[in-house]
Backbone as JSON Lines, residues from 0, in Angstrom:
{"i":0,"aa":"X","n":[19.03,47.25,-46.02],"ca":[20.02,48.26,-45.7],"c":[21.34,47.54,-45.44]}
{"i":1,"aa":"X","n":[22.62,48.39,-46.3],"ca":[23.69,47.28,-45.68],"c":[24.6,48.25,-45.53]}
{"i":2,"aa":"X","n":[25.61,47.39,-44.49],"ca":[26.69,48.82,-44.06],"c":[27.83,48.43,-44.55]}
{"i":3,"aa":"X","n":[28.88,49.02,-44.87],"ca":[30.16,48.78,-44.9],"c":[31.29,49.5,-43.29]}
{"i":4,"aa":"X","n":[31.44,47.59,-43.57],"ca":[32.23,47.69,-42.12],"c":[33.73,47.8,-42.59]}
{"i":5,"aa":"X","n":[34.47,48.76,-42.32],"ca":[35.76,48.77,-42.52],"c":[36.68,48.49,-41.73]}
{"i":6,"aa":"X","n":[37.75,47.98,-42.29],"ca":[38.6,47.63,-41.12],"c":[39.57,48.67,-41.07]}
{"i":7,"aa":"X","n":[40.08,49.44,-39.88],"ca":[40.99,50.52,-39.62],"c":[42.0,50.3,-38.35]}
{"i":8,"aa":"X","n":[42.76,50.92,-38.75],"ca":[44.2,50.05,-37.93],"c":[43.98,51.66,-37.04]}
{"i":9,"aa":"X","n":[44.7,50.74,-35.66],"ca":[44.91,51.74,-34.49],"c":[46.46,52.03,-34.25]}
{"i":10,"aa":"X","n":[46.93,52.83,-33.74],"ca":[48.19,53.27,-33.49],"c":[49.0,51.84,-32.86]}
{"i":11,"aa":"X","n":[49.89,51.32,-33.53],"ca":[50.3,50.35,-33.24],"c":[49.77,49.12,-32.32]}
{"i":12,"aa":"X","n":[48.74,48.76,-32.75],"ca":[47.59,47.88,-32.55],"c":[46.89,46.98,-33.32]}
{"i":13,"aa":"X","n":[46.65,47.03,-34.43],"ca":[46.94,46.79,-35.36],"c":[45.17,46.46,-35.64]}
{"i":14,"aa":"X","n":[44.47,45.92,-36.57],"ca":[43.05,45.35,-37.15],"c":[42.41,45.44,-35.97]}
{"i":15,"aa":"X","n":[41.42,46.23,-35.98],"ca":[40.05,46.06,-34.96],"c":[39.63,44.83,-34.95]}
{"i":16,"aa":"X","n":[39.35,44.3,-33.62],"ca":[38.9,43.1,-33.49],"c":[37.46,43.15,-34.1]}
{"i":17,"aa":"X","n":[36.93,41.69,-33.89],"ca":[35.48,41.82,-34.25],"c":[34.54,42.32,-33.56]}
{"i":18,"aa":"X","n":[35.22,42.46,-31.66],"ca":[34.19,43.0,-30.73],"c":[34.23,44.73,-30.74]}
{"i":19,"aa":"X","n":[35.82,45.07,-31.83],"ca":[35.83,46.66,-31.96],"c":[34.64,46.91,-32.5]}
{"i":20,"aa":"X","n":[34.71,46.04,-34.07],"ca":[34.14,46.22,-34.77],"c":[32.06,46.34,-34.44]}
{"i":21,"aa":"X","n":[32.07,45.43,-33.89],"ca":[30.38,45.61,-33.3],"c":[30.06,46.72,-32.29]}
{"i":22,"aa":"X","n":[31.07,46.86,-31.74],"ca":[30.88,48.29,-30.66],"c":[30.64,49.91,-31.31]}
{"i":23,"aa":"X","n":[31.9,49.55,-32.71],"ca":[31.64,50.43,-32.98],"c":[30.5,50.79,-34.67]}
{"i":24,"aa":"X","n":[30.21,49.57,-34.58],"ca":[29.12,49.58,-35.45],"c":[27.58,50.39,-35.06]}
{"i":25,"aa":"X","n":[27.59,50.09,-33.29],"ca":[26.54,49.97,-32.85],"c":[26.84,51.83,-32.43]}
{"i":26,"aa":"X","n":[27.7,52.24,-31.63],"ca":[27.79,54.15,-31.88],"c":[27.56,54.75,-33.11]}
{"i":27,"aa":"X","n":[27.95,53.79,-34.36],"ca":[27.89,54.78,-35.24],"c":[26.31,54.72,-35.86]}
{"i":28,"aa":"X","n":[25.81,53.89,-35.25],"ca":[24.31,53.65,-36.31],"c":[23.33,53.9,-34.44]}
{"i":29,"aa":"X","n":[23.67,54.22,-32.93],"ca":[23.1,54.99,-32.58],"c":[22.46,53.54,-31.77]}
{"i":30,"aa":"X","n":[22.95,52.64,-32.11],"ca":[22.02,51.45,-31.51],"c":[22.81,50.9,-29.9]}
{"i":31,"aa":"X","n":[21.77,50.63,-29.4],"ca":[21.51,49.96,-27.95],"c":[20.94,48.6,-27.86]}
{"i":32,"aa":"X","n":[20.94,47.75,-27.49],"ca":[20.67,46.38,-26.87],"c":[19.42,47.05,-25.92]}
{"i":33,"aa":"X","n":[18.21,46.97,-26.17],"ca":[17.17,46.91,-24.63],"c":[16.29,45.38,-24.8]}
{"i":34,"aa":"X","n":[16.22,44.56,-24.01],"ca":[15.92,43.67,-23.9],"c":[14.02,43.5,-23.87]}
{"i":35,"aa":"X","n":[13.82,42.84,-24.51],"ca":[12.24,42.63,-24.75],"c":[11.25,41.93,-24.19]}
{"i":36,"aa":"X","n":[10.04,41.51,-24.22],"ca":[9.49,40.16,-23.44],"c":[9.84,39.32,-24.64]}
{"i":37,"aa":"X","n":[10.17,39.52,-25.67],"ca":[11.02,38.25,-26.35],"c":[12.23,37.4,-26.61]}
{"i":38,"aa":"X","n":[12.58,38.49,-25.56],"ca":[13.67,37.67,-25.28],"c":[13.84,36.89,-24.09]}
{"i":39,"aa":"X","n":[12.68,37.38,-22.98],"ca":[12.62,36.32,-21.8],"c":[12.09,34.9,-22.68]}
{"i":40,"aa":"X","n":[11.24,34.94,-23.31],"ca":[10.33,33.95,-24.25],"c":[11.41,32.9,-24.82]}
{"i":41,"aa":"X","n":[12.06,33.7,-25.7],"ca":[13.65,33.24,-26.45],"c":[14.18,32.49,-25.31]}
{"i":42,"aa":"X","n":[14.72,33.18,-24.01],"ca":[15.8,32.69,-23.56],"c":[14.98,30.95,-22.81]}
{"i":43,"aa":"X","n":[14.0,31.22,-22.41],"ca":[13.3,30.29,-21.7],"c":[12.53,28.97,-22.72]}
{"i":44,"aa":"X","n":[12.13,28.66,-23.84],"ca":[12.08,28.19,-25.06],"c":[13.83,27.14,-24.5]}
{"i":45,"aa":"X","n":[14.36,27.9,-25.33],"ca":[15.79,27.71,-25.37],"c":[16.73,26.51,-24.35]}
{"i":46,"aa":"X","n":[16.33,26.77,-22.82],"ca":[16.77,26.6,-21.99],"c":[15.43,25.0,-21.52]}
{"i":47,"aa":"X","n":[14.41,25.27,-22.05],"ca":[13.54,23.97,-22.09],"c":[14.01,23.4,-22.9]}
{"i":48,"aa":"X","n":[14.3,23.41,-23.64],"ca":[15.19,22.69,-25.15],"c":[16.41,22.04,-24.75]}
{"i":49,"aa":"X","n":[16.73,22.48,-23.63],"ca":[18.27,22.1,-23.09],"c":[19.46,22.6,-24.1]}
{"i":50,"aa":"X","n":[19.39,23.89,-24.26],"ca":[20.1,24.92,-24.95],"c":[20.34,26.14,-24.09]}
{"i":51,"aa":"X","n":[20.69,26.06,-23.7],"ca":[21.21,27.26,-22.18],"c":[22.2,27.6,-22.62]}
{"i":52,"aa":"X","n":[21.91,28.49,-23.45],"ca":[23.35,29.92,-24.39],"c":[23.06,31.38,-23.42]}
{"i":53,"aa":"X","n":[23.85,31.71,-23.09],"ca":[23.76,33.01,-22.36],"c":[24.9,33.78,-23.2]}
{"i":54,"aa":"X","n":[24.09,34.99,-23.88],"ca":[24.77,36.07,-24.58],"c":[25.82,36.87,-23.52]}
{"i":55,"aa":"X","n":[26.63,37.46,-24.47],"ca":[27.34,38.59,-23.92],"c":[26.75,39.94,-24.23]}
{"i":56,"aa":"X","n":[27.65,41.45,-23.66],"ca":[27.03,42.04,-24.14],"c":[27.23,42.74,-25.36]}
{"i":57,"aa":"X","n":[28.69,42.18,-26.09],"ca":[28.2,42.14,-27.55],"c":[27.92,41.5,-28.29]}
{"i":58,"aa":"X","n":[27.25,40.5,-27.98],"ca":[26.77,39.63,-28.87],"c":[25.25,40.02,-28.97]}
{"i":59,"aa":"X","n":[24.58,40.34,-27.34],"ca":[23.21,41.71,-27.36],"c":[23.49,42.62,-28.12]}
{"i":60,"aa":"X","n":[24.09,43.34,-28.5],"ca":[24.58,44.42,-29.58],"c":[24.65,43.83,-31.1]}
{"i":61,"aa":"X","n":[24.91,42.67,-31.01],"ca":[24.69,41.81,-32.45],"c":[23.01,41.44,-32.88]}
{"i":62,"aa":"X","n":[22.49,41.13,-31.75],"ca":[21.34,41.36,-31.76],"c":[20.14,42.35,-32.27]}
{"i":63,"aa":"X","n":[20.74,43.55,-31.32],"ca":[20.42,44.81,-32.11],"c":[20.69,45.09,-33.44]}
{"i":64,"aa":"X","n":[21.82,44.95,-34.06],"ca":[22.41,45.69,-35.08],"c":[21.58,44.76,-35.81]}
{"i":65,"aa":"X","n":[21.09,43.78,-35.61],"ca":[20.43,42.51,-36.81],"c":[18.98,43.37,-36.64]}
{"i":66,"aa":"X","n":[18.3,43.17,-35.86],"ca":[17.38,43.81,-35.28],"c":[16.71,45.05,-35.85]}
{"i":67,"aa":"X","n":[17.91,46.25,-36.24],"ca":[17.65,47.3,-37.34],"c":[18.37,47.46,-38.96]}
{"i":68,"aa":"X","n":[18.75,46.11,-38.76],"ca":[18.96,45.74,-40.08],"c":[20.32,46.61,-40.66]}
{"i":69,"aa":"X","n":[21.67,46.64,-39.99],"ca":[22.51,47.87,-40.06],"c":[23.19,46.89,-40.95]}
{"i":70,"aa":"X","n":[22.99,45.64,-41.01],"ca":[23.9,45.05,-42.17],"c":[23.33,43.63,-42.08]}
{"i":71,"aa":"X","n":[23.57,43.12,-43.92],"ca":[22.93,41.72,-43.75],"c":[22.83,40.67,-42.92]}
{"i":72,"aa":"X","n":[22.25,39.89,-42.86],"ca":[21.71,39.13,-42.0],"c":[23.21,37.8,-41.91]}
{"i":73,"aa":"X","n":[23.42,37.61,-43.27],"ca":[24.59,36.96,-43.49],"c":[26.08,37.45,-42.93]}
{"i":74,"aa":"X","n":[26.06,38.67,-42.88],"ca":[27.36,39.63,-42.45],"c":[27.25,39.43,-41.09]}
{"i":75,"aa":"X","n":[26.18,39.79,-40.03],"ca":[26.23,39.75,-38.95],"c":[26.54,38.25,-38.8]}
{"i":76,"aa":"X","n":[25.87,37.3,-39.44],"ca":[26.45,36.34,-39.16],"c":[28.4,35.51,-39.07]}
{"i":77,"aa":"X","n":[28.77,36.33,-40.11],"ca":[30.24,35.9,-40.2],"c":[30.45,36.72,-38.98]}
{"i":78,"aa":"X","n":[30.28,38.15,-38.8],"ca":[30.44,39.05,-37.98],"c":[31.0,38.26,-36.29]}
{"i":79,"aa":"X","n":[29.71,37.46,-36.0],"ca":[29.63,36.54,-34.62],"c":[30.74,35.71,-34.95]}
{"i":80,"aa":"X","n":[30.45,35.02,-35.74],"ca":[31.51,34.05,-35.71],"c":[32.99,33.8,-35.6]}
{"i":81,"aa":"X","n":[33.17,35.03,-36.21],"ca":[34.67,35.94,-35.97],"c":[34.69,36.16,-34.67]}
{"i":82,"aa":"X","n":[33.96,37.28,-34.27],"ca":[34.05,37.57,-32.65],"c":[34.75,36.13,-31.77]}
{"i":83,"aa":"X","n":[33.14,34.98,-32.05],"ca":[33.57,34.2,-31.32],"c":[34.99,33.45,-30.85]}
{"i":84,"aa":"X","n":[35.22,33.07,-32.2],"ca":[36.67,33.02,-32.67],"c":[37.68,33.26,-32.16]}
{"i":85,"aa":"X","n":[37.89,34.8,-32.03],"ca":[38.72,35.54,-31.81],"c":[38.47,35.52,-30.02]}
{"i":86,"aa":"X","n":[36.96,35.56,-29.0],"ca":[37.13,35.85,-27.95],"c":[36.95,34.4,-27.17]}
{"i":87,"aa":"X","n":[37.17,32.98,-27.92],"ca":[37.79,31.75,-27.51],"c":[38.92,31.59,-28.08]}
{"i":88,"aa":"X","n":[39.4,31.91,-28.48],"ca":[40.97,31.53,-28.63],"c":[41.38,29.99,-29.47]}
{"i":89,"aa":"X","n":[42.46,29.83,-29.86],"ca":[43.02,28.62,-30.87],"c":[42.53,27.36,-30.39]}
């Protein structure tokens, strides 16, 4: 299943960010972030590994949207990466 994410300009605001963009990916396809016993599993794995990443909560929403498959696996991926991008700065 793949979505087309468009980009739409706001009243002098200009390109939805990437965190617009996942927020509003996730209203329009109805999806929620609820957290699993796999993700205690995930996070704890992870953190034995000496990888201690703590999500946001749209990047949990990136999760989801991968999760029901609202767009390729590759898209969500540029998707994050943008976000990230954009919510660390130059």
């Amino acid at each position: 299943m793949t979505a087309q994410v468009a980009v739409r300009h706001q009243a002098n605001a200009g390109p939805m960010t990437a965190r617009d963009m996942i927020h509003d990916l996730a209203r329009q396809h109805a999806i929620r972030y609820e957290r699993g016993e796999l993700d205690d599993w995930a996070e704890t794995v992870s953190r034995v590994a000496g990888d201690d990443i703590q999500l946001d909560e749209t990047e949990w929403l990136l999760v989801a949207l991968g999760r029901a498959e609202v767009m390729p696996e590759i898209e969500n991926t540029k998707l994050h990466a943008r976000y990230l991008a954009e919510r660390d700065g130059p």
